[in-house]
TORPA-4810 file (N, C-alpha, C, O; in nm, 3 decimals):
<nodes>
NODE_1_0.085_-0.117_0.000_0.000_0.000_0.000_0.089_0.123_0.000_0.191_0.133_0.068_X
NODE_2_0.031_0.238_-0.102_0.169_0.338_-0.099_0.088_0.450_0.009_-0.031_0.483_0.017_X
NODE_3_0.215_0.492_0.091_0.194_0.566_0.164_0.267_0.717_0.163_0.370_0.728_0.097_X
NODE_4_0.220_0.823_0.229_0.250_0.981_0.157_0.309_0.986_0.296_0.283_0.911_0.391_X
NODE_5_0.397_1.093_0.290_0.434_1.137_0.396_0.328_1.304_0.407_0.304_1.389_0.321_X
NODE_6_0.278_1.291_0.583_0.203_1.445_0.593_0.259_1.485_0.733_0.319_1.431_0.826_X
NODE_7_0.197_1.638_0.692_0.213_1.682_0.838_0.114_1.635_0.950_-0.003_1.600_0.933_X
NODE_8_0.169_1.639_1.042_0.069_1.608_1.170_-0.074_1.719_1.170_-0.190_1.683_1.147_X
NODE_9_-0.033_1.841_1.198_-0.057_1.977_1.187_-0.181_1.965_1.044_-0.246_2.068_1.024_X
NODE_10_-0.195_1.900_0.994_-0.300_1.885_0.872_-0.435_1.745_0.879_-0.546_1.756_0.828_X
NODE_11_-0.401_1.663_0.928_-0.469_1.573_0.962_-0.559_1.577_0.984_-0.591_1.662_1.068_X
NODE_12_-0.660_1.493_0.930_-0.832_1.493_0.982_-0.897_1.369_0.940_-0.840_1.268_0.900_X
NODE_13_-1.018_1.388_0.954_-1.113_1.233_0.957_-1.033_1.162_0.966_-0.925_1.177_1.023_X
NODE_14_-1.089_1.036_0.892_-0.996_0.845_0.917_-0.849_0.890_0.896_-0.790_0.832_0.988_X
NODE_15_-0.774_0.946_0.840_-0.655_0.991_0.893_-0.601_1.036_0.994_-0.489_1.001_1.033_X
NODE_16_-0.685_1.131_1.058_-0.663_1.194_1.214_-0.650_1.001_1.251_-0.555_0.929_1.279_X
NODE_17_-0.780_0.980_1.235_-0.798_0.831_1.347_-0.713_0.756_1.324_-0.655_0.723_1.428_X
NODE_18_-0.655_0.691_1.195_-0.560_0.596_1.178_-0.445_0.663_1.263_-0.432_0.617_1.376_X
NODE_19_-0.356_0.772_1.223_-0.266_0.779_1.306_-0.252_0.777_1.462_-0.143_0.770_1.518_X
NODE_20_-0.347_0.782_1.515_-0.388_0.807_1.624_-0.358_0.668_1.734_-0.302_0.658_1.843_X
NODE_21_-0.440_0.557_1.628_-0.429_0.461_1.635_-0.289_0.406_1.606_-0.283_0.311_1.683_X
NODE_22_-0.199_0.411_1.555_-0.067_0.385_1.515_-0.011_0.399_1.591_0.040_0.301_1.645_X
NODE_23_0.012_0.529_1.641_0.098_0.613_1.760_0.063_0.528_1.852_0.159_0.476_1.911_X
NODE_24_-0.087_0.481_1.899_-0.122_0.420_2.002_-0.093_0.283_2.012_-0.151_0.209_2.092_X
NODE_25_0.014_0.238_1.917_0.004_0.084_1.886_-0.076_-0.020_1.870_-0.069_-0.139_1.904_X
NODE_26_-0.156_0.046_1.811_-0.276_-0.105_1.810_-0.227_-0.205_1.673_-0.148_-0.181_1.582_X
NODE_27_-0.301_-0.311_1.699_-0.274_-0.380_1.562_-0.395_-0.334_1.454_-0.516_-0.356_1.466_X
NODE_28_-0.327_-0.265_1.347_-0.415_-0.246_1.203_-0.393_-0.286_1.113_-0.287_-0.274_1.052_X
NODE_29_-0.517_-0.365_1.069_-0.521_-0.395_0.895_-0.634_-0.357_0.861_-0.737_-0.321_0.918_X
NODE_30_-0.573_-0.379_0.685_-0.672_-0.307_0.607_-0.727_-0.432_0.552_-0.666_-0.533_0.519_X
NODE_31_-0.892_-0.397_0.547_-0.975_-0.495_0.518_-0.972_-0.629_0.532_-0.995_-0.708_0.440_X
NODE_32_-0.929_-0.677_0.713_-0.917_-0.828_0.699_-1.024_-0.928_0.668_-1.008_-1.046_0.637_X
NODE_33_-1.157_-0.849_0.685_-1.252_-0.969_0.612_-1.261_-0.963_0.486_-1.335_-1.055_0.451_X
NODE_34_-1.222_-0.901_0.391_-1.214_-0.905_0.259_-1.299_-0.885_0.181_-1.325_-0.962_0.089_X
NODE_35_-1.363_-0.767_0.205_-1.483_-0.669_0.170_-1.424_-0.615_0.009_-1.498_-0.614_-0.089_X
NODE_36_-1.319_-0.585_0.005_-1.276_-0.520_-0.133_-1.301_-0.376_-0.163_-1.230_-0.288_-0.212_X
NODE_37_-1.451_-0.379_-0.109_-1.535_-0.213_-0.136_-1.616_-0.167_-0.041_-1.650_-0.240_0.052_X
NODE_38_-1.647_-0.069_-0.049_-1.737_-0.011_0.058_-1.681_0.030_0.158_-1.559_0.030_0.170_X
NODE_39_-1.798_0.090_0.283_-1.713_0.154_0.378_-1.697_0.072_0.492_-1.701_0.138_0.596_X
NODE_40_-1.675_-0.101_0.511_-1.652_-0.173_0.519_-1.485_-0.221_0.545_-1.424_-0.269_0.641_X
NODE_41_-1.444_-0.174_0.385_-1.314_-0.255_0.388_-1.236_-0.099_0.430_-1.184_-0.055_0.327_X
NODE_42_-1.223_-0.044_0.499_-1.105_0.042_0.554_-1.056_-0.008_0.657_-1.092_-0.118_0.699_X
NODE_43_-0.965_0.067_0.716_-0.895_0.008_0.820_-0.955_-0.041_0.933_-1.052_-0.007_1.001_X
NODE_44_-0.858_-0.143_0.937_-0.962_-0.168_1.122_-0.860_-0.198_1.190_-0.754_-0.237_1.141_X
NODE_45_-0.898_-0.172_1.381_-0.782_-0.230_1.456_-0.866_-0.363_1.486_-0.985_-0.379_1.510_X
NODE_46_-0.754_-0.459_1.475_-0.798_-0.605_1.445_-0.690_-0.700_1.533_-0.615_-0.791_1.499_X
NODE_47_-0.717_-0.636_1.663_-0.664_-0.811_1.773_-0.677_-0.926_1.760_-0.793_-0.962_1.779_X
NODE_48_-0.586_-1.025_1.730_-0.636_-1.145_1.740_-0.683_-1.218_1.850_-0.752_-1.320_1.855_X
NODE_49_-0.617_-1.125_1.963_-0.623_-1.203_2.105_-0.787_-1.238_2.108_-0.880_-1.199_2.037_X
NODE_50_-0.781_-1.303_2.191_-0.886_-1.310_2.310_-0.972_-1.204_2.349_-0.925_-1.112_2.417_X
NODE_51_-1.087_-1.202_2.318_-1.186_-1.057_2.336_-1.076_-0.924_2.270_-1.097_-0.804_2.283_X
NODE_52_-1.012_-0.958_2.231_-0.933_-0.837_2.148_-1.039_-0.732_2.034_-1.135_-0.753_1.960_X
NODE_53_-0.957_-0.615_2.073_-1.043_-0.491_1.986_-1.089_-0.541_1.839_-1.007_-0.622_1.797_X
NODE_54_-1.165_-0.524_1.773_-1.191_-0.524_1.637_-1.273_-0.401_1.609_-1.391_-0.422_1.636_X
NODE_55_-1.240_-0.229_1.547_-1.258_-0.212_1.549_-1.250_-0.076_1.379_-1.149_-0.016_1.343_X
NODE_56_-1.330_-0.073_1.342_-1.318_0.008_1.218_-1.298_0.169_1.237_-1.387_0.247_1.270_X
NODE_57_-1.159_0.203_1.210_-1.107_0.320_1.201_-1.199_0.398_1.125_-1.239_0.369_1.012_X
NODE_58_-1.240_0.526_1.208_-1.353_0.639_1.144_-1.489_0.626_1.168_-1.567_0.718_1.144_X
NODE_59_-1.540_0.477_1.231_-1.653_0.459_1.272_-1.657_0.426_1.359_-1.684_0.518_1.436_X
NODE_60_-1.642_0.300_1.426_-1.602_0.208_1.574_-1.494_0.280_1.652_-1.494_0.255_1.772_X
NODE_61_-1.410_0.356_1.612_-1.307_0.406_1.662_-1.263_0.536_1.592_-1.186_0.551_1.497_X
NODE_62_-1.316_0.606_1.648_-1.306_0.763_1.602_-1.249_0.868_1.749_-1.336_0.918_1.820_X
NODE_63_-1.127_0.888_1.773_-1.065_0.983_1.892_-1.127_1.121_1.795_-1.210_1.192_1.851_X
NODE_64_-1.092_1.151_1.678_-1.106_1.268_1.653_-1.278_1.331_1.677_-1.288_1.443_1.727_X
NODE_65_-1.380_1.271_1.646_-1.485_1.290_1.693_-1.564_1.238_1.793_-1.676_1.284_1.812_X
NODE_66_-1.503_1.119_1.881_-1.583_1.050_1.947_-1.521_1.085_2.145_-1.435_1.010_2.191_X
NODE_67_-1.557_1.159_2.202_-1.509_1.174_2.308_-1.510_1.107_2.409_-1.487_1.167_2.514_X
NODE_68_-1.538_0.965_2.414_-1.516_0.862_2.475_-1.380_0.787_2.423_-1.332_0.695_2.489_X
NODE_69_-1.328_0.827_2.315_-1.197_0.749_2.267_-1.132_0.890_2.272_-1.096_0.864_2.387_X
NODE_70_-1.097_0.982_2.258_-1.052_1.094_2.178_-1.026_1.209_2.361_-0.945_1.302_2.364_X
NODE_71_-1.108_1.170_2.479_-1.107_1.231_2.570_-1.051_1.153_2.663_-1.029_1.199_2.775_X
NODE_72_-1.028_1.056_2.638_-0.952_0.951_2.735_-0.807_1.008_2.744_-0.728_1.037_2.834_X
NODE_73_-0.812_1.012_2.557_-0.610_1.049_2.543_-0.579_1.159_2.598_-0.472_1.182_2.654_X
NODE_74_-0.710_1.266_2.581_-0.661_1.420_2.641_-0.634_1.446_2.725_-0.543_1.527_2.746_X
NODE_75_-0.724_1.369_2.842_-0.637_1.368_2.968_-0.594_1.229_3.049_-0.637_1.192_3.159_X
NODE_76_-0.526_1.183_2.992_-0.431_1.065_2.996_-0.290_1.140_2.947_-0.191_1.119_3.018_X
NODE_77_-0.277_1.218_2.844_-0.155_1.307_2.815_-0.154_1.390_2.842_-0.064_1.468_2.813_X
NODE_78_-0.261_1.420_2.920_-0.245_1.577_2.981_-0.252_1.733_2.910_-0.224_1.838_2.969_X
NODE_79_-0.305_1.717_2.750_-0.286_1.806_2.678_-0.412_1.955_2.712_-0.517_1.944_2.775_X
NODE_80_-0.377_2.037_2.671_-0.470_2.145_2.734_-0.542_2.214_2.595_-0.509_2.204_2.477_X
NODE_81_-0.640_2.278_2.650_-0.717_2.367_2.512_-0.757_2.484_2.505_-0.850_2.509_2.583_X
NODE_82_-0.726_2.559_2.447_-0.797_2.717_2.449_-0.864_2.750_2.352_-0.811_2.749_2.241_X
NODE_83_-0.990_2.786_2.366_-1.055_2.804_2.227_-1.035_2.963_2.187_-1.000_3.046_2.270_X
NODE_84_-1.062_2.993_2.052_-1.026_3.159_1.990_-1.112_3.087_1.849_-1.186_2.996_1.812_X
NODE_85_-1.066_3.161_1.823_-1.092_3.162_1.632_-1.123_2.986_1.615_-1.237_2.941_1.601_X
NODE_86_-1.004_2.904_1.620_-0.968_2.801_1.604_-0.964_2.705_1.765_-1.001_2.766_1.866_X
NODE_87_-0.932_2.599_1.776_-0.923_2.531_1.909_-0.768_2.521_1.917_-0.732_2.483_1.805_X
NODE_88_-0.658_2.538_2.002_-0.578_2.497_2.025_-0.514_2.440_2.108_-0.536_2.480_2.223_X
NODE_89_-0.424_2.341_2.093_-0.403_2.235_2.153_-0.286_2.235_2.249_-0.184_2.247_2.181_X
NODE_90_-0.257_2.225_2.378_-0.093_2.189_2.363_-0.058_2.074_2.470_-0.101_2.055_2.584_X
NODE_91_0.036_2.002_2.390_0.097_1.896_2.481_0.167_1.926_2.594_0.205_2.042_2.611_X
NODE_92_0.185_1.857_2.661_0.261_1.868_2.822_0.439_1.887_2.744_0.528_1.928_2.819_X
NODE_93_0.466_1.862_2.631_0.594_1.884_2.612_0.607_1.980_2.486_0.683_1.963_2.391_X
NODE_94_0.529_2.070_2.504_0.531_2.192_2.431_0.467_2.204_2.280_0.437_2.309_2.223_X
NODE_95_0.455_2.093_2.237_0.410_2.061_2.122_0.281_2.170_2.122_0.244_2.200_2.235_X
NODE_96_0.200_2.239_2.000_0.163_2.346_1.988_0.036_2.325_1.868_0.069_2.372_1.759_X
NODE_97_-0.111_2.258_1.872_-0.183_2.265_1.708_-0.280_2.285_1.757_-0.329_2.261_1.867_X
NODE_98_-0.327_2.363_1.610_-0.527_2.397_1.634_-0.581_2.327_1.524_-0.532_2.280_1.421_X
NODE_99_-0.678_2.332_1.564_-0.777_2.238_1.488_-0.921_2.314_1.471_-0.937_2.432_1.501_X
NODE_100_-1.016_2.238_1.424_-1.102_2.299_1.420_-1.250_2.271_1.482_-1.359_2.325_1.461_X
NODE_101_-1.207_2.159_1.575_-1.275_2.113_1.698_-1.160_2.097_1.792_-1.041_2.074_1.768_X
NODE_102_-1.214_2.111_1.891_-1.131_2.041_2.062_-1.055_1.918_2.006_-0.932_1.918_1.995_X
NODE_103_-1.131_1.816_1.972_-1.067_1.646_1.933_-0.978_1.638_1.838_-0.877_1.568_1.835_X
NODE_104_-1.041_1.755_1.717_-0.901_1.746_1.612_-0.808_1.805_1.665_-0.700_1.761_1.625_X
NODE_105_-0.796_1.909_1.757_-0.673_1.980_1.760_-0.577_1.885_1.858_-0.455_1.875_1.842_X
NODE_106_-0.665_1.804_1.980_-0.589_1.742_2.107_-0.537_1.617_2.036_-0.454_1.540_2.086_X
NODE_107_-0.598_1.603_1.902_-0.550_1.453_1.884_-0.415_1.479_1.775_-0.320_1.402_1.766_X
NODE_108_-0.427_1.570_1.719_-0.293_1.637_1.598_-0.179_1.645_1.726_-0.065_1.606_1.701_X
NODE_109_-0.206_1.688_1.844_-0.088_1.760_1.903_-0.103_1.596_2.047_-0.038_1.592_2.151_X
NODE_110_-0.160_1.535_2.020_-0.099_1.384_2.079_-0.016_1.285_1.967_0.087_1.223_1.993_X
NODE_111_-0.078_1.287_1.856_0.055_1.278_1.727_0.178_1.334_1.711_0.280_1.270_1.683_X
NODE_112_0.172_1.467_1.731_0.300_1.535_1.708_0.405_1.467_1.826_0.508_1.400_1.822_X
NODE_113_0.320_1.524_1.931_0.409_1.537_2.072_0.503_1.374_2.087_0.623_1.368_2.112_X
NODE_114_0.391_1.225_2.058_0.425_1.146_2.046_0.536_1.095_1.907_0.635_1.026_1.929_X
NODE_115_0.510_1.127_1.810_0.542_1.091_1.674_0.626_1.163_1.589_0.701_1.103_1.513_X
NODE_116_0.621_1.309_1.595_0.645_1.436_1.502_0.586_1.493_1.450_0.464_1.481_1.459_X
NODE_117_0.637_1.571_1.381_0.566_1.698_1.314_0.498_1.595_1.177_0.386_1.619_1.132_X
NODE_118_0.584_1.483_1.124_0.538_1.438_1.017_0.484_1.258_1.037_0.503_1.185_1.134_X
NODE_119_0.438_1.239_0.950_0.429_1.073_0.970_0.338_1.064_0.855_0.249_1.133_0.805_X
NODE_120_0.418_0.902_0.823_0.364_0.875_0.699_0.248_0.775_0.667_0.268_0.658_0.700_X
NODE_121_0.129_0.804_0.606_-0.060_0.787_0.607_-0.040_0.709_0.471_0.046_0.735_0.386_X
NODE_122_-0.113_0.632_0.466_-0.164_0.531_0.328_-0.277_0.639_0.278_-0.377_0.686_0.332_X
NODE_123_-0.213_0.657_0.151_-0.220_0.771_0.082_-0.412_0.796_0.033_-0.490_0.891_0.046_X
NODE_124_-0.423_0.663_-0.022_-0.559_0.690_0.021_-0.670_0.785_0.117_-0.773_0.843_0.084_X
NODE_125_-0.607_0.773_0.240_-0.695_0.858_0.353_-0.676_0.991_0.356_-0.738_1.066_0.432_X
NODE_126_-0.575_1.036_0.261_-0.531_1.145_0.226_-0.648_1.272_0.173_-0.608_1.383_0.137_X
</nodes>
């Protein structure tokens, strides 16, 4: 699968979430039941364990909009928010992004802070 390199700082929908998920180490694949099409076969985090997560990136598992996944990390990392114009974000280690909700901005600047400024997305979600 070809993948783009982006900024953190740009990220949104199933991209916000996939990386999110990455950073967070889960196990992801793309389309392990073998859907081919639809909104179905995108990514999923897919445990094999034992009651392990199975869960479809952007729907089942959305930090950027879902504040039961997405508010856990915020304050689990401790990141803070000020709203203005835009929402902005900042990590406990200075890291610095706005977004254009609370979730996009806390979850860009739990990427950065964790990952970098850049990281590279299967270009698709692009």
């Amino acid at each position: 699968m070809k993948t783009i390199n982006a900024e953190t700082s740009t990220l949104n929908s199933r991209a916000l979430d996939w990386a999110v998920a990455t950073v967070k180490g889960f196990p992801i694949k793309y389309d392990p039941m073998g859907f081919k099409t639809g909104s179905q076969a995108g990514f999923w985090i897919w445990d094999e364990a034992k009651n392990g997560k199975m869960l479809l990136i952007g729907d089942n598992y959305s930090p950027s909009t879902n504040w039961a996944h997405g508010g856990a990390i915020l304050e689990s990392e401790g990141i803070s928010l000020i709203k203005s114009d835009n929402w902005l974000a900042k990590a406990t280690n200075g890291f610095e992004v706005v977004g254009e909700t609370a979730l996009v901005a806390a979850m860009r600047a739990y990427i950065a802070s964790n990952h970098g400024e850049i990281i590279e997305v299967p270009e698709h979600l692009l």
